[in-house]
KOLBA-718249 format. One record per residue (C-alpha): residue in one letter; x, y, z. Coordinates in steps of 0.001 Angstrom, whole numbers, plus 500000, padded with zeros to 6 digits. Each point is the difference from the previous one (the first is absolute). Example, Ala and Ser with C-alpha at 12.3 -4.5 7.8 and 13.67 -1.06 7.14 Angstrom:
! KOLBA-718249
a512300495500507800 s501370503440499340 
This chain:
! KOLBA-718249
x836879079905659735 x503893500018500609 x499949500099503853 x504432500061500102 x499770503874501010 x496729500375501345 x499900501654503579 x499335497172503322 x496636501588499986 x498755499323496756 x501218496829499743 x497936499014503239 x497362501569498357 x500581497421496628 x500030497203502136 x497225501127502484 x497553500360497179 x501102496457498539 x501902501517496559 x502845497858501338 x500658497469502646 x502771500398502376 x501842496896498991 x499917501502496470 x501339503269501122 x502736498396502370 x500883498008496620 x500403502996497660 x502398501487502737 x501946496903500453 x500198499150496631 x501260504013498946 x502619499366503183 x501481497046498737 x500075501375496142 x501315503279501159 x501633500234503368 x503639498382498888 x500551503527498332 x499571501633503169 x500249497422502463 x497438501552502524 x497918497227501493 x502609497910501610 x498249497556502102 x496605497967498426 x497132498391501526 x497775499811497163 x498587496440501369 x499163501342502789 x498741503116498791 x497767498140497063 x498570497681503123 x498359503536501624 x499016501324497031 x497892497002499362 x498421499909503169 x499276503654499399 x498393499226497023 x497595497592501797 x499333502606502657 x496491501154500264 x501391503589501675 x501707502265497471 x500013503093502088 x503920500089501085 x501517503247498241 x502270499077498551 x498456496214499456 x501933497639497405 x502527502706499658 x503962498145499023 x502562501449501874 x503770499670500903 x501287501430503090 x503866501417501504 x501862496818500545 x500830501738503203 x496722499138501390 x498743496420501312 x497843497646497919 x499649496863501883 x501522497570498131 x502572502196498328 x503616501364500088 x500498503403501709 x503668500281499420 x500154503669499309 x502865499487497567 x502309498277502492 x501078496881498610 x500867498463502747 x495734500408501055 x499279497743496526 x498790497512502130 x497863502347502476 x496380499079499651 x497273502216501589 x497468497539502161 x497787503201499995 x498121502805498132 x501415503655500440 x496958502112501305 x500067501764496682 x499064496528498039 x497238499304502347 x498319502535499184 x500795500334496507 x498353496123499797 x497228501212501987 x499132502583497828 x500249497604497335 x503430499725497694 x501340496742499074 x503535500148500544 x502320498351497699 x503627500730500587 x502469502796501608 x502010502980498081 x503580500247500518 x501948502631502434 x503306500888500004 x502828498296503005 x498642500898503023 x497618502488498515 x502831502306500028 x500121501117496820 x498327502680497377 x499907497412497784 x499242496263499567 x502691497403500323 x501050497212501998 x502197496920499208 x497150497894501039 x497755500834497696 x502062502270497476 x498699503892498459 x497067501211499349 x499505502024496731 x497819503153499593 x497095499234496979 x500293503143498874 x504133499252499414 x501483496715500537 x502878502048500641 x498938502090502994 x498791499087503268 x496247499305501121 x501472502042503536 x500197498036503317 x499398498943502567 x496357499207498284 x501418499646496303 x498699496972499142 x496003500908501298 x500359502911497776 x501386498472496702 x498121497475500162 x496742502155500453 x501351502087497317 x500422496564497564 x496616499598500942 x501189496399501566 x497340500266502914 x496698502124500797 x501589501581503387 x502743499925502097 x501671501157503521 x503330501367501138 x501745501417502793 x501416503011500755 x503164501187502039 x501835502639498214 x497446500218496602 x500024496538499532 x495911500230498636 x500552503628498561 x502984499338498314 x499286496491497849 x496571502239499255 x501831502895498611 x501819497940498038 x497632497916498079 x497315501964499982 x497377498492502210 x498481501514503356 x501415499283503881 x498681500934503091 x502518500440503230 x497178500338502847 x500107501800503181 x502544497798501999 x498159497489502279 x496363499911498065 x500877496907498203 x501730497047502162 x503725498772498804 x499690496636501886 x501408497263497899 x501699502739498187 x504113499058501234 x502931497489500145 x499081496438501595 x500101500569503707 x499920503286499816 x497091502866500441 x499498502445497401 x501644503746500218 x498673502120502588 x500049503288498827 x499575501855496321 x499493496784498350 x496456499091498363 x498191497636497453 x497639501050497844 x498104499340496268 x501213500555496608 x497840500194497290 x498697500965496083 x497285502491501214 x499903502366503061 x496783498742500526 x501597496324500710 x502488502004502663 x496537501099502048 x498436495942499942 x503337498280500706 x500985502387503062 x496214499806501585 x500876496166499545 x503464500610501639 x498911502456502708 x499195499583503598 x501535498855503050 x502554496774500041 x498027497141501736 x501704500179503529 x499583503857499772 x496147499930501659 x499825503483501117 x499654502223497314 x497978499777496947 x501051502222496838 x497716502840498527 x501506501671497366 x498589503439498996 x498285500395496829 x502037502386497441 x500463503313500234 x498771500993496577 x498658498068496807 x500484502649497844 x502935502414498551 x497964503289500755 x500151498355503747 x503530499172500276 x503044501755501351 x503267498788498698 x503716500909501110 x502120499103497594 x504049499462499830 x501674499357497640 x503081499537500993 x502498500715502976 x503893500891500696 x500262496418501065 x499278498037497186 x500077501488496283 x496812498831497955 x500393498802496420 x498102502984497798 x498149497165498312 x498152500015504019 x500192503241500748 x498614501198496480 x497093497590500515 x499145501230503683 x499857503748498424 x497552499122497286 x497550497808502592 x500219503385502512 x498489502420496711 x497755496622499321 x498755500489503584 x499443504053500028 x498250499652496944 x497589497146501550 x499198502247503625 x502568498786502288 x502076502129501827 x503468499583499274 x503525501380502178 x503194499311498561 x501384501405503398 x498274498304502859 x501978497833502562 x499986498889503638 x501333501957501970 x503242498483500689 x503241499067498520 x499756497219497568 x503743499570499829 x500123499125504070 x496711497480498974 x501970498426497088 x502791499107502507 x498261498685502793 x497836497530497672 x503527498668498195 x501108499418503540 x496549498769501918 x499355497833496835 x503858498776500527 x499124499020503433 x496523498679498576 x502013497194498085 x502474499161502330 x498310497594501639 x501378497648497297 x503544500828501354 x502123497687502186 x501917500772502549 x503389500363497956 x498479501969497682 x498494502437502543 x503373500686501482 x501379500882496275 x497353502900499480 x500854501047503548 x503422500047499403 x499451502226496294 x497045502102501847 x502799501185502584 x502403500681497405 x497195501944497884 x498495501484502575 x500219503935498121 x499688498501496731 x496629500550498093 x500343498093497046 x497556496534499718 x501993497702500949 x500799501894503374 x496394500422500486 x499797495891499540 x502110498948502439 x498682502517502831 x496587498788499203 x501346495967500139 x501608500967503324 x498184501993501670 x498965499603503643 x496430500326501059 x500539503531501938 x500679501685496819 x497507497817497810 x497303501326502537 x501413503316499504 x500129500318496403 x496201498247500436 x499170503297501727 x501120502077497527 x497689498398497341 x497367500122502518 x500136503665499510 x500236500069496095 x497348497822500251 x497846502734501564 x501328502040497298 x498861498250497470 x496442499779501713 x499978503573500340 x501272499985496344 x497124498240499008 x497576502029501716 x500036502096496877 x501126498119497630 x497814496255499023 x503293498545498090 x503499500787499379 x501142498315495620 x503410499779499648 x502475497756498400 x500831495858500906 x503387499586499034 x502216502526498081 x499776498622496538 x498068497000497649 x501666496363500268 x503470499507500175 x501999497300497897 x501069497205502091 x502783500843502230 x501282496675502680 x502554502336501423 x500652500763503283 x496782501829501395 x501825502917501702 x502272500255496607 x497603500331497755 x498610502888498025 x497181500870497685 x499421502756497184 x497961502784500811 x499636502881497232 x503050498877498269 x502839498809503067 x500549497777502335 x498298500348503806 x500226497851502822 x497174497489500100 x499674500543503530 x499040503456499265 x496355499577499012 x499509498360503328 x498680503053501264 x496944499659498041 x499866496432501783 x499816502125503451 x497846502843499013 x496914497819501498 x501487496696500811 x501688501598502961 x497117501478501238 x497958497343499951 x497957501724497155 x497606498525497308 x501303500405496441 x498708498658496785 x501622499536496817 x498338500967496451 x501002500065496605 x501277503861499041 x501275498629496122 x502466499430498299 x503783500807499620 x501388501193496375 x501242496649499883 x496778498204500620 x500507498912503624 x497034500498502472 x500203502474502795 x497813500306502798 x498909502818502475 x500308499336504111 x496752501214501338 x500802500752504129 x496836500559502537 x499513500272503563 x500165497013502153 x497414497593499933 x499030502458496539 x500318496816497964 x496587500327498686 x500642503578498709 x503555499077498137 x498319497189497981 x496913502063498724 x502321502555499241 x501425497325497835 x496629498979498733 x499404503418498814 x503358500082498290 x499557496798498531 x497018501266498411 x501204502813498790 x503356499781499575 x502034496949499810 x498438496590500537 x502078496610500036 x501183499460495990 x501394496836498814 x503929499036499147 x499933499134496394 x500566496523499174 x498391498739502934 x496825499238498669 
């Protein structure tokens, strides 16, 4: 059996049930990476000496019952691996070696992967797509001329090449959702907080504090549910609390109450999307569900999709020195009326902590809202991003445009479907929805309530099953 796409799952299964050893296994994925990664140039940093050492002490372990036991996987280069660069694109971090694990990979090991490398981000992680002068682009395998997405690009293609069994990425401003949209594999953003960030940030620095998450990316939805009750729980120092996710709200269509929407005045979605969204909604009527094309939260998304541009602004400013903070003073005074991006930026880089804790409150209210909105309603499908993969663009971010339906949008347009859970600290899971005229995978965003993570990744399951599961780039195989 050809294990390259297999889900983590079954290929713990292979190995648990002695149909391969995990040495093999790590083998076939190393050997596939370094036959097939220079065309995308996804896994950037190696340990494969390393990584062959644990997988033969695995193989001479008498306990098998890890979940995800003998499964190869790369990891964000974002996040530590003792022994390893974290230089988040930055060359001038090439020589920044972690001394520590991220929580994440401890408990990935523990559960059982052996981790061979990292997947490459874009500078900073500030990007929708993948590219850094350290490490150069990352190509999506479904087009060598598009982009795998950001900040997680290169966990996604090289899922999506079938290069490694599972993977992990962070997420900010869609940096999961986005990289899965694009090539076709799931992503989970969990409710902010569940799983810990530590070793997740610059050298000398602690990760972000707010909005920001890390979470699994897989083949199979199924995969999502093992790696994020591997992920899960409270960071080490944090002895107070212990997590206990509900179970999911419903495990079949008949039981299921979707909102969907499909699109908004804020950011135009490509019909080869929205199309796909309308044909899922008369897939779910016909299967049970109830289905509203009209439900929302009771407030103004607009006012939401400006407050998360400027609180995730402020999120990332703690990367900015002192010069730099007076600059987006400076242009935040002289923009104060303006409401374009760019204004919104530099109030969020600037602002003071008065009016962060005031626009806080405000979401604290939507985020009752959205509880109340949730009430009646288990999840809320709607689009990731506002179109399939983009070509490769190495403009200026705030210059750059993409084609939706036909013309050319702002890119920072579809960052409203970043917000539409990210800012409210909501669970949302990525699945395949199909396929674009022109053969590109597109994916559905799959919002629940918090802590709901267990309900947005069955709903996945289900559509998996029944509607779109993870299908292979050609030539990758």
């Amino acid at each position: 059996m050809d294990p390259t796409f297999l889900s983590a799952a079954r290929l713990a299964s292979l190995v648990r049930a002695g149909e391969i050893g995990c040495l093999e296994l790590l083998d076939h994925f190393i050997a596939r990476t370094e036959r097939l990664d220079p065309r995308i140039n996804a896994v950037v940093v190696r340990d494969f000496e390393r990584a062959r050492d644990r997988a033969r002490a695995l193989d001479a372990s008498g306990d098998r019952s890890a979940p995800l036991f003998g499964v190869p996987m790369t990891i964000k280069e974002s996040c530590d691996v003792a022994g390893l660069p974290t230089t988040w694109g930055v060359p001038a971090m090439r020589d920044s070696i972690a001394s520590t694990n991220a929580v994440a990979v401890d408990r990935l090991l523990a559960a059982g992967v052996v981790l061979f490398g990292k997947t490459n981000v874009p500078f900073m992680l500030n990007d929708l797509q993948t590219f850094n002068e350290l490490y150069g682009r990352t190509n999506n395998p479904w087009d060598l001329g598009r982009t795998p997405g950001g900040s997680s690009g290169g966990s996604a293609a090289a899922l999506a090449a079938g290069l490694t069994g599972i993977e992990a990425g962070t997420d900010l401003g869609s940096s999961i959702r986005n990289p899965a949209h694009y090539c076709g594999v799931f992503g989970h953003r969990p409710t902010w907080g569940i799983c810990p960030l530590l070793g997740h940030a610059m050298k000398d620095r602690t990760p972000y504090s707010d909005i920001s998450v890390i979470g699994p990316m897989t083949r199979s939805a199924s995969d999502l549910a093992i790696a994020l009750d591997a992920m899960a729980g409270a960071a080490p120092a944090d002895i107070g609390w212990k997590l206990d996710l509900p179970p999911p709200r419903a495990t079949s269509f008949r039981e299921l109450r979707v909102a969907l929407m499909n699109g908004h005045p804020l950011s135009e979605v490509d019909a080869s999307i929205s199309e796909k969204l309308v044909e899922l909604a008369v897939f779910l009527r016909r299967e049970g569900a109830t289905v509203s094309d009209i439900a929302r939260p009771s407030f103004d998304l607009a006012h939401g999709h400006r407050l998360f541009i400027e609180m995730m602004s402020a999120t990332t400013s703690v990367n900015i020195d002192g010069a730099a903070m007076q600059h987006w003073r400076d242009e935040a005074s002289r923009l104060a009326d303006n409401t374009g991006f760019y204004a919104m930026m530099a109030r969020g880089r600037s602002v003071s902590h008065r009016d962060w804790l005031i626009g806080n409150e405000q979401r604290r209210g939507m985020q009752r809202a959205w509880a109340a909105f949730f009430q009646e309603w288990d999840v809320l499908l709607c689009p990731v991003m506002a179109s399939p993969a983009q070509p490769h663009d190495h403009t200026e971010l705030l210059a750059r445009s993409i084609m939706v339906n036909g013309h050319a949008v702002p890119l920072t347009d579809q960052l409203f479907w970043a917000g539409i859970s990210g800012f409210y600290l909501l669970p949302a899971t990525v699945t395949p929805l199909g396929f674009s005229p022109y053969g590109l995978p597109v994916g559905v965003q799959i919002v629940g309530p918090q802590y709901g993570d267990r309900t947005t990744i069955e709903v996945a399951r289900m559509l998996e099953q029944a509607w779109q599961g993870f299908v292979a780039p050609q030539g990758w195989d």
